[in-house]
N, C-alpha and C positions, 0 to 999 in steps of 0.2 A: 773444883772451882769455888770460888767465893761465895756465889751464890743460892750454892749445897750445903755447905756448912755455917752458912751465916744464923748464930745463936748458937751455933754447939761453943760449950766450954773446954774442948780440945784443945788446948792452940795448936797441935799438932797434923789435925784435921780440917784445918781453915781451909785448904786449897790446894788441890793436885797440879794447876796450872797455872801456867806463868801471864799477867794482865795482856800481851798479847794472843796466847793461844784463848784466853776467856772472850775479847771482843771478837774472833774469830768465832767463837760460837755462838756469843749474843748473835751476830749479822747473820749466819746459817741456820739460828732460829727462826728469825724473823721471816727470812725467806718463807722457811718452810710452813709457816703462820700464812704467810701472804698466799703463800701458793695453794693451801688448806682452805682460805676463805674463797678462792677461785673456781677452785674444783666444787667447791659445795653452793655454789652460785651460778654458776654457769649451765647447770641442765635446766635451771628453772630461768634464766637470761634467755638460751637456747630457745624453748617451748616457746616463750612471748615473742620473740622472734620471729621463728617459722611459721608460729599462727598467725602475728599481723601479717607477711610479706601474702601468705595463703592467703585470709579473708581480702585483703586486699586485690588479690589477682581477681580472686572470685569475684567481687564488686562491680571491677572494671570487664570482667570476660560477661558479665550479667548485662550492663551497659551495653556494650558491643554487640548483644544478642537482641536485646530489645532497640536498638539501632537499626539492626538489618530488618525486623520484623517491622516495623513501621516503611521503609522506605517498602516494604514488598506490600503494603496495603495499598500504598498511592498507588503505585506500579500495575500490579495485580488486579485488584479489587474497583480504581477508581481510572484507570487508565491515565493519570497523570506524570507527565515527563520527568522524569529525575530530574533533569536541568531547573525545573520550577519549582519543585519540592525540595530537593535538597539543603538546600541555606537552611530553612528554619527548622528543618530536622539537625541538621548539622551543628548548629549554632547554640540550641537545646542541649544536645549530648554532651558537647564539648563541656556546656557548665556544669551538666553532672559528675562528669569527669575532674573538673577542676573545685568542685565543692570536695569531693572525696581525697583531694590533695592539698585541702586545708587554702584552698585561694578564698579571696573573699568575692562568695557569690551567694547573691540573692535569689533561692530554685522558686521561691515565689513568684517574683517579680520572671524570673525566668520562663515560667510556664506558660502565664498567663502571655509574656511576647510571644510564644510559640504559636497561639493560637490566634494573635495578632495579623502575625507574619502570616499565616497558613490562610484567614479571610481571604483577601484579594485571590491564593490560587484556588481556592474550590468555588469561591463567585464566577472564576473565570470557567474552569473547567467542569464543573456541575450547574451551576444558575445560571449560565452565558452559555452562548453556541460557541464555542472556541474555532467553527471551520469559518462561522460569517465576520465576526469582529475581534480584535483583541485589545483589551483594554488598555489605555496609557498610563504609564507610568504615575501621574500624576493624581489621577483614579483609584488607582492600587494604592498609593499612599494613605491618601483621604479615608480609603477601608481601611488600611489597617490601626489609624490613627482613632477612626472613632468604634470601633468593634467592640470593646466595653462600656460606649454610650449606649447602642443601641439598647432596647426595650421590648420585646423579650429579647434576651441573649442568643445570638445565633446558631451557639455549639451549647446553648441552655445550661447545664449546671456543669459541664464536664472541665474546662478551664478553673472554675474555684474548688469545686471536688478534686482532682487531679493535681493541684497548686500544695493543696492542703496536705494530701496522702504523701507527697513526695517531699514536702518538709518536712515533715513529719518522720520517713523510713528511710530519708536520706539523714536525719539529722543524729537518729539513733545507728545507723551505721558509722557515723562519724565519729560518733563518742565513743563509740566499741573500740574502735579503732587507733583514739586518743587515749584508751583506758589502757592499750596493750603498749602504746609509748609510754606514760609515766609507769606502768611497773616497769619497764626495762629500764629506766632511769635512776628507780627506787634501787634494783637491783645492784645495778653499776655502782653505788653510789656504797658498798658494801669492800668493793674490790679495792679501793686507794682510799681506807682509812690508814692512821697515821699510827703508827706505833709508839707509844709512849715508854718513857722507864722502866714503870713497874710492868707494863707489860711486857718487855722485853724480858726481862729478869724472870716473869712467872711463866713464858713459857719456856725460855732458855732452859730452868728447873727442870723441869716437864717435860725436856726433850734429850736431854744430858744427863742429868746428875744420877742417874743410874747406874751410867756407866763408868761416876768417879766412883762409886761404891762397887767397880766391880763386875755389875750384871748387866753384863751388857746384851744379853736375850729377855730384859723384864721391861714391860711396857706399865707408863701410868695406869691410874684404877679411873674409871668412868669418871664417880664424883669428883677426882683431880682435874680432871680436864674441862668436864662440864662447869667447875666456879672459874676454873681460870679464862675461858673462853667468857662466861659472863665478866667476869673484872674487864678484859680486853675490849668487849663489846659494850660497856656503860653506856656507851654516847649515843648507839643508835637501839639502844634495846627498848626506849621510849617510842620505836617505831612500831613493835610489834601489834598492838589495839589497831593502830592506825590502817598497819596491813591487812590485817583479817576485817577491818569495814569496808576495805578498797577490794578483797575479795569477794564480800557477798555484796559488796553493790554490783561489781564485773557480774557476776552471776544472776543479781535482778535482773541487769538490762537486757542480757544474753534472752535469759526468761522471756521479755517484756516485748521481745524483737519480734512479735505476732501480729497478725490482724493490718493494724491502717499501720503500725511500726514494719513489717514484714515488707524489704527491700525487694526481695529476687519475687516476694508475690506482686507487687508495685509493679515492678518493671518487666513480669510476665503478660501481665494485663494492658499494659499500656497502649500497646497496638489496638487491640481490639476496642480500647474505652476511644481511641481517635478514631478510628472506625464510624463508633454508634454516634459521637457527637458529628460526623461529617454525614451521617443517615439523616442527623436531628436535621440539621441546619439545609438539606436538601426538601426533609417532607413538611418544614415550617417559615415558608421563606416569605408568604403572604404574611406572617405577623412583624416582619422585619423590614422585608426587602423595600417597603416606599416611604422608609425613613431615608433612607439614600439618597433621594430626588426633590423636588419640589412639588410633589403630588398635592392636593385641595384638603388643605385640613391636615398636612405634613409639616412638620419644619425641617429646612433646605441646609443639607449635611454634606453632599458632597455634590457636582457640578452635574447638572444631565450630561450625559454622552452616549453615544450611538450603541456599548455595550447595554445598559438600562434600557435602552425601546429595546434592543432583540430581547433583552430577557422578559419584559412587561407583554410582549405580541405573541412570546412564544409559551410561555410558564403561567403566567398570572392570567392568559386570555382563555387560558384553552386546558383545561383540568383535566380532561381526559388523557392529554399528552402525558402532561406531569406525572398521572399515576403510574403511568403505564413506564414510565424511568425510573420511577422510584420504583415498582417493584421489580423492573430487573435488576437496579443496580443490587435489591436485598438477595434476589435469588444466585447472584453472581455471587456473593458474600458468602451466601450460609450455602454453596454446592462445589464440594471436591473437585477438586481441578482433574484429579482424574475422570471425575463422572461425565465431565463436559467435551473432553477430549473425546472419551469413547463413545458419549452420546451423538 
């Protein structure tokens, strides 16, 4: 082929093969070039892969588990109806779910409704007699509308703590997970480069001309192959710094994914943090609850109604009752449901 003897002063030796059988080997070069950058790209394509579809199942199977654990608190622990609780559990999840799929959502703003939404049912079914009244619709609004006016905070720090942790461990799982998208993209991006002349020509060389000389069991030598893969690869060989920074940043963050960043510890916790602030907002309801009404020395936040006298005659008149709720409902909390059965 021509491009074996190109420089020899043979003329004899110019070319074993006729300008067809040579483009036939150019294009089965190439191939085998293309198919070469495939195979040496694809276990590390592969890996990015299978880890995001993994981290990503894990995420959402974590979600799902701290779903069921929260609905089994109301349930369980507070005796409140799925039918009441549901929505704002629901509704919650759902955007955790849709942050980690890259929608745009606000788990901030997210939370804090959850906790919104969730006032009106523990007023009704912990600060309210839920057999003598139930409140209207229009009541239920009004709480959930001003629940971060009030003064102290009903569920006290857990709605901004809890706001924070899960921006926070939801937002570094996200970019974990957006780190494992652009390298699959960097990678891909390896597979449909264009083959140029002279690289065609240097690896044609490289993969032929052995065999116009002849020896057709002799393979090129290291250094041949390793310049001529670099000549071929010029354009993206600028990439290499870049990748090894986009490695050890993957690897800070991975690091870094501990503590208030630590997702599956986030949303281990979660149940029990709605728990303690549904304890808070039952054993401190005199610092709050006659902000709701028109009490003497109150400003008038939402409308008296007949649920406020039950809760003012039965909770705020009579303390001894109160305690004696509150510390069943803690001993219901903190005793194994086996114990209870067989006790």
């Amino acid at each position: 082929m021509e491009v074996c003897y190109r420089g020899s002063h043979d003329s004899l030796s110019r070319g074993c093969c006729n300008r067809r059988m040579e483009k036939k080997f150019h294009a089965t070069a190439e191939q085998l070039y293309a198919q070469s950058l495939r195979q040496s790209s694809s276990y590390l394509r592969n890996i990015l892969s299978a880890n995001s579809l993994h981290y990503q199942d894990q995420f959402l199977q974590m979600i799902s588990s701290a779903e069921n654990a929260t609905e089994s608190v109301f349930r369980h622990s507070f005796d409140i109806p799925i039918r009441d609780s549901r929505s704002p559990i629901e509704s919650l999840f759902l955007d955790l779910q849709a942050f980690l799929k890259h929608q745009d959502v606000d788990l901030h703003d997210s939370l804090l409704t959850f906790f919104d939404e969730l006032f009106p049912v523990i007023y009704h079914y912990t600060l309210n007699d839920p057999t003598v009244v139930d409140i209207d619709q229009d009541y239920a609004d009004c709480l959930m509308e001003i629940r971060q006016d009030l003064n102290p905070q009903p569920f006290g720090d857990a709605p901004a703590r809890l706001a924070h942790r899960f921006s926070k461990s939801f937002g570094a799982a996200r970019a974990f997970l957006d780190a494992m998208t652009v390298g699959m993209e960097v990678v891909n991006t390896t597979e449909y480069l264009t083959v140029d002349n002279s690289c065609s020509r240097a690896v044609t060389r490289m993969t032929y001309c052995s065999q116009c000389h002849g020896l057709r069991g002799a393979f090129p030598c290291h250094n041949m192959c390793m310049n001529i893969m670099r000549g071929c690869l010029v354009h993206v060989v600028n990439l290499d710094s870049s990748w090894n920074a986009f490695v050890d940043g993957l690897s800070e963050l991975t690091s870094g994914m501990k503590g208030v960043y630590d997702l599956e510890e986030a949303l281990q916790g979660f149940a029990d943090a709605v728990s303690d602030a549904i304890m808070y907002a039952m054993n401190t309801p005199r610092k709050y609850i006659s902000q709701l009404s028109g009490f003497p020395g109150n400003s008038f936040l939402c409308s008296s109604n007949e649920a406020f006298e039950v809760f003012h005659s039965v909770f705020i008149r009579d303390d001894n009752y109160f305690a004696h709720v509150y510390c069943t409902w803690k001993y219901i909390i903190s005793t194994p449901w086996v114990a209870i059965v067989d006790g």
